[in-house]
N, C-alpha and C positions, 0 to 999 in steps of 0.2 A: 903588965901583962904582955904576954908572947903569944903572936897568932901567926901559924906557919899556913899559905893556901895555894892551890895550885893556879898561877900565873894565869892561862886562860881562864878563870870563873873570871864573864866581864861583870863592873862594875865592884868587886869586891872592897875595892878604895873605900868607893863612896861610903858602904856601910859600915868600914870595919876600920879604917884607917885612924880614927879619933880615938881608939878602945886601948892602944898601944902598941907595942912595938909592930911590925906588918912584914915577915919573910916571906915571899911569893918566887916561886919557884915550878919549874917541867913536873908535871903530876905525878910521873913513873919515877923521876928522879927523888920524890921528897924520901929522907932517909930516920933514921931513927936518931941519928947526931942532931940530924932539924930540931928533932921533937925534945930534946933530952930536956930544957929547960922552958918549954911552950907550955902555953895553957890551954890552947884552941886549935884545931886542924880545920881546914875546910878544903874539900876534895869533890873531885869528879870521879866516873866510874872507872875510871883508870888507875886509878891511888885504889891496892889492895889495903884494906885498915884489919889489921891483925894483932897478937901477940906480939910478930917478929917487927913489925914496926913500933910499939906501943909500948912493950915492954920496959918498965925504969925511963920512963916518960913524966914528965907532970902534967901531961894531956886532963882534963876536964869533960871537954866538950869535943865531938868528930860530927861537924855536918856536909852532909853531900847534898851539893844542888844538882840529884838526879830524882828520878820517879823511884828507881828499885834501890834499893839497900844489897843486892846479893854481893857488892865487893865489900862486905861490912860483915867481921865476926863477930855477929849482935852477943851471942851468949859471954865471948870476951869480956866486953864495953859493962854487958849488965851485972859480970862477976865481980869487976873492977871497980863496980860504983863511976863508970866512966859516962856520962849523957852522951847522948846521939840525937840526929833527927837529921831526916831525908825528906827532901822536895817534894813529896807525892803529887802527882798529879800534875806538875808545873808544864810538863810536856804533852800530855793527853791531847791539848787540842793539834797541836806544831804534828805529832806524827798522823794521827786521824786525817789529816789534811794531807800529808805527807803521802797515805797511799790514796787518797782520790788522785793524788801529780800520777802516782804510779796506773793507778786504773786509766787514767786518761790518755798517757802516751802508750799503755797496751791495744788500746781502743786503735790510736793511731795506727800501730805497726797491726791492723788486722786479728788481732785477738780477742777474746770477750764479743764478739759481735751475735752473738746468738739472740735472737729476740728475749731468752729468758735465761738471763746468767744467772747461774747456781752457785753461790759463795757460803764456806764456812769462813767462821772465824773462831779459833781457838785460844781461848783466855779471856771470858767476857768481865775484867774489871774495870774501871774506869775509861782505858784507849780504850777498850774491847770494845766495849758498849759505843761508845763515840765514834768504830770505824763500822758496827753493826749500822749503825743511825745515816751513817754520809751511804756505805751500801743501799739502802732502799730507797734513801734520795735517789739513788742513781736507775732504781728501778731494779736491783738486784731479788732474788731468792732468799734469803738465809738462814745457814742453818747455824745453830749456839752449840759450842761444844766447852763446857767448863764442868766438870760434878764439883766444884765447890761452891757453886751460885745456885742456891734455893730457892729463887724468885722465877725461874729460867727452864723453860726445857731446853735440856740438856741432849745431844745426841753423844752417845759414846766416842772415845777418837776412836777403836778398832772399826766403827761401823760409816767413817767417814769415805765416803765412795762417790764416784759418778760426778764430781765436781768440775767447776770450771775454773774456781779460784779459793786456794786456802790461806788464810792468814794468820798469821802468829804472832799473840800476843802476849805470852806467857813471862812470869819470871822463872830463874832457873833456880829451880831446885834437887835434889839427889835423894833425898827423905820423903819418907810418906806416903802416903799412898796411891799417890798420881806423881811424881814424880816425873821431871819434865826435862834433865839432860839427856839429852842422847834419843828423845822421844821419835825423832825422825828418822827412820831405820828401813832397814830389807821390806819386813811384811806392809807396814804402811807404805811405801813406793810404788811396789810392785802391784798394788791395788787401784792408784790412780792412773784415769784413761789418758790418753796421748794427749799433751799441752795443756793440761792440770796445771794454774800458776801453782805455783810455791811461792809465798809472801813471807819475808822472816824481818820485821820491825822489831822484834824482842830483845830475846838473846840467843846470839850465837851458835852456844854450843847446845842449844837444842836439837840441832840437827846434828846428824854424824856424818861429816864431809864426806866421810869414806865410803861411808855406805847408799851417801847421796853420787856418787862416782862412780857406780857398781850399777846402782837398782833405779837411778831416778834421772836417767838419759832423757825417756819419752815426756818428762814435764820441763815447764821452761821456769828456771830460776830468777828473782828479783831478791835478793838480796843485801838489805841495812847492816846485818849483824852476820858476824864471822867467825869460829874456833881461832881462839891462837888470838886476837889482836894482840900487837899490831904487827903479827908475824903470821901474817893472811895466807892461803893455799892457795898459791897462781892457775894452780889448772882449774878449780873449782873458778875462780876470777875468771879467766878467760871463756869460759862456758855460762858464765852468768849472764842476764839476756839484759838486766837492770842489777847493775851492782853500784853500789854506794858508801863511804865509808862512817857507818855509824854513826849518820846524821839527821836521821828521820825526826829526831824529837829537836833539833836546831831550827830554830824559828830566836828574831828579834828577842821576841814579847814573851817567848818560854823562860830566854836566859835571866831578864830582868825579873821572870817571876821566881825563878828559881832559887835567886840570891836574896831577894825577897821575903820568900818563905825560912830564909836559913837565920834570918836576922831578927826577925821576928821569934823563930827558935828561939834561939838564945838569950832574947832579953825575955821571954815566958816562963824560962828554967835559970832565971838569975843569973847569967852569966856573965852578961854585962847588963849594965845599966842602958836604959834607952835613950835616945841624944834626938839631936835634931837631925836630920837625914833630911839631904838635897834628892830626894828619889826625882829619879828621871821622868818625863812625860814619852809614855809608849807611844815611838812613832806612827806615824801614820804613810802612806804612800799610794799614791793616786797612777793611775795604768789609764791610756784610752784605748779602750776595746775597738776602734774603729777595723782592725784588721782582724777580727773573730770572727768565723764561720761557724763554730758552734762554740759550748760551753767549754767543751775541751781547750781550746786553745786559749779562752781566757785564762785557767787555770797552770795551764801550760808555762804562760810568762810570768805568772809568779813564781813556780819552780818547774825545773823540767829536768826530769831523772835521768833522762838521757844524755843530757850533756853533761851531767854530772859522771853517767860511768861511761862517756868517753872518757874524760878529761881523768877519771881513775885507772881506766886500763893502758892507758898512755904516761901516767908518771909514776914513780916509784917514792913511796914513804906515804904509809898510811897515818901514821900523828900528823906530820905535816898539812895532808890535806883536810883535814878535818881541822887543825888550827887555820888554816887561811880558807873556808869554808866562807863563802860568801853569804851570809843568814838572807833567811825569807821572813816574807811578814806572812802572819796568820790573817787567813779572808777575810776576816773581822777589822782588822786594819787595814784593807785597801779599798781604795773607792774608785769606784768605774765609772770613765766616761764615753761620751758617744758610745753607746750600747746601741746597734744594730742589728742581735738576734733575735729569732724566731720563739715567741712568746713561750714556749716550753722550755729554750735552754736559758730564759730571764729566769723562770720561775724556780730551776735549778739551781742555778748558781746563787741566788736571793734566799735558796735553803739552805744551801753550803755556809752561808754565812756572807755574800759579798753582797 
């Protein structure tokens, strides 16, 4: 057996190396010659899985250790008799956490400071729901904006207004009837009031850079996900207030679950036989709070977005930095010492999960 997988999925060795032969190779780089005599692919959201890769392939099995499937032509794979399966959910908690860092250094730089912030969040599935939940820890508003959750009221996106802070957590889609590329346009811009965040943890090309360049001056951009990777729009870059390179769901304890999840795929759909697996103990990492003034700055030194989009608007080559991406651990693996705040921001951070 032939298993061809993109060199960054860490850990991939450990699970997959005993099964047979192991090509690991730059994601964007795997080609159809890789595949021609493989029985397995395993990729990141950077590996487009199509026809033109797949085709006169002896491909089997294509798993992505991501949450979304959109770089996966499902209809393909399921015409082909080819298995699939995606991470779902492996990241949920890594980006949920991900924009409390971002709430937190907003907080910092004077923003959000209203006794009663008003946040949507748009996309309420698994993140959704997870960044709804760490929101009203934080003492937020919020309003749900999804029509394909029946459990949920729903407010319309046309009727989303008056905001402080919106979040996106959508996959992208083109079909349908909510359809979510390009959703971010003229009439919704020109609706929100001056300094309206704009949160994009999703994807991308949800928003249309162009028309975020035109109509969406008066809000301040934080930015995970971008049209084009890894052939990003500099002016959009330079105007972003928090820009990041596609790393919101990069946590330790995401990657190890994600690879995790993909391996377990595959011995469930026979693919390979199940072995003994050295799996790793998800680290732990201990911070002393002694220098926190509030909950924010706890949070802060576990990831802080800001020196993340310096440290991107200052280098050049978006793969690269997202390969030397220094991971964070999720709250739930850090343990705090000497803790010397103010009994409210204990009780916060003790709900966030630290």
């Amino acid at each position: 057996m032939k298993i061809v997988a993109d060199e960054n999925i860490p850990l991939v060795e450990n699970f997959f190396s005993g099964h047979g032969e192991l090509l690991l190779k730059p994601g964007r780089l795997i080609s159809r010659t890789d595949l021609a005599d493989a029985n397995i692919l395993l990729v990141r959201s950077v590996t487009r899985v199509d026809q033109e890769l797949l085709k006169n392939t002896a491909i089997k099995f294509v798993g992505s250790v991501t949450s979304g499937a959109d770089h996966i032509d499902i209809e393909f794979l399921n015409a082909n008799n080819i298995s699939w399966s995606a991470a779902q959910g492996c990241n949920a908690v890594a980006v949920s956490e991900y924009v409390v860092c971002v709430a937190a250094a907003l907080q910092k730089m004077n923003f959000l400071q209203d006794k009663k912030i008003r946040a949507a969040v748009v996309g309420v599935g698994k993140i959704g729901q997870l960044v709804v939940d760490k929101f009203k820890i934080l003492g937020f508003d919020v309003i749900l904006c999804d029509p394909f959750q029946r459990d949920i009221i729903s407010t319309a996106f046309e009727d989303l207004e008056d905001l402080d802070l919106i979040s996106f957590h959508t996959p992208l889609t083109k079909t349908g009837d909510y359809p979510t590329f390009q959703l971010v346009q003229k009439a919704f811009l020109q609706k929100q009031k001056k300094n309206c965040i704009l949160l994009n943890a999703g994807r991308g090309e949800v928003f249309s850079f162009d028309q975020l360049k035109k109509y969406g001056q008066d809000s301040v951009w934080a930015l995970d996900v971008w049209e084009n990777e890894p052939n990003i729009d500099i002016e959009v870059l330079k105007k972003t207030l928090i820009a990041t390179p596609h790393i919101a769901g990069y946590s330790i304890q995401s990657k190890y679950r994600g690879i995790e999840m993909i391996y377990q795929a595959a011995c469930d759909k026979n693919i390979i036989s199940k072995q003994a697996v050295d799996i790793p103990v998800y680290p732990v990492k201990k911070i002393s709070a002694d220098f926190a003034k509030d909950w924010r700055d706890v949070v802060l030194s576990i990831f802080d977005p800001m020196k993340a989009t310096e440290k991107m608007k200052m280098e050049n080559g978006f793969d690269e930095m997202r390969k030397k991406f220094s991971d964070r651990y999720e709250f739930k693996f850090v343990e705090l010492e000497n803790v010397r705040l103010p009994e409210e921001d204990r009780i916060i951070l003790n709900h966030l999960g630290l």
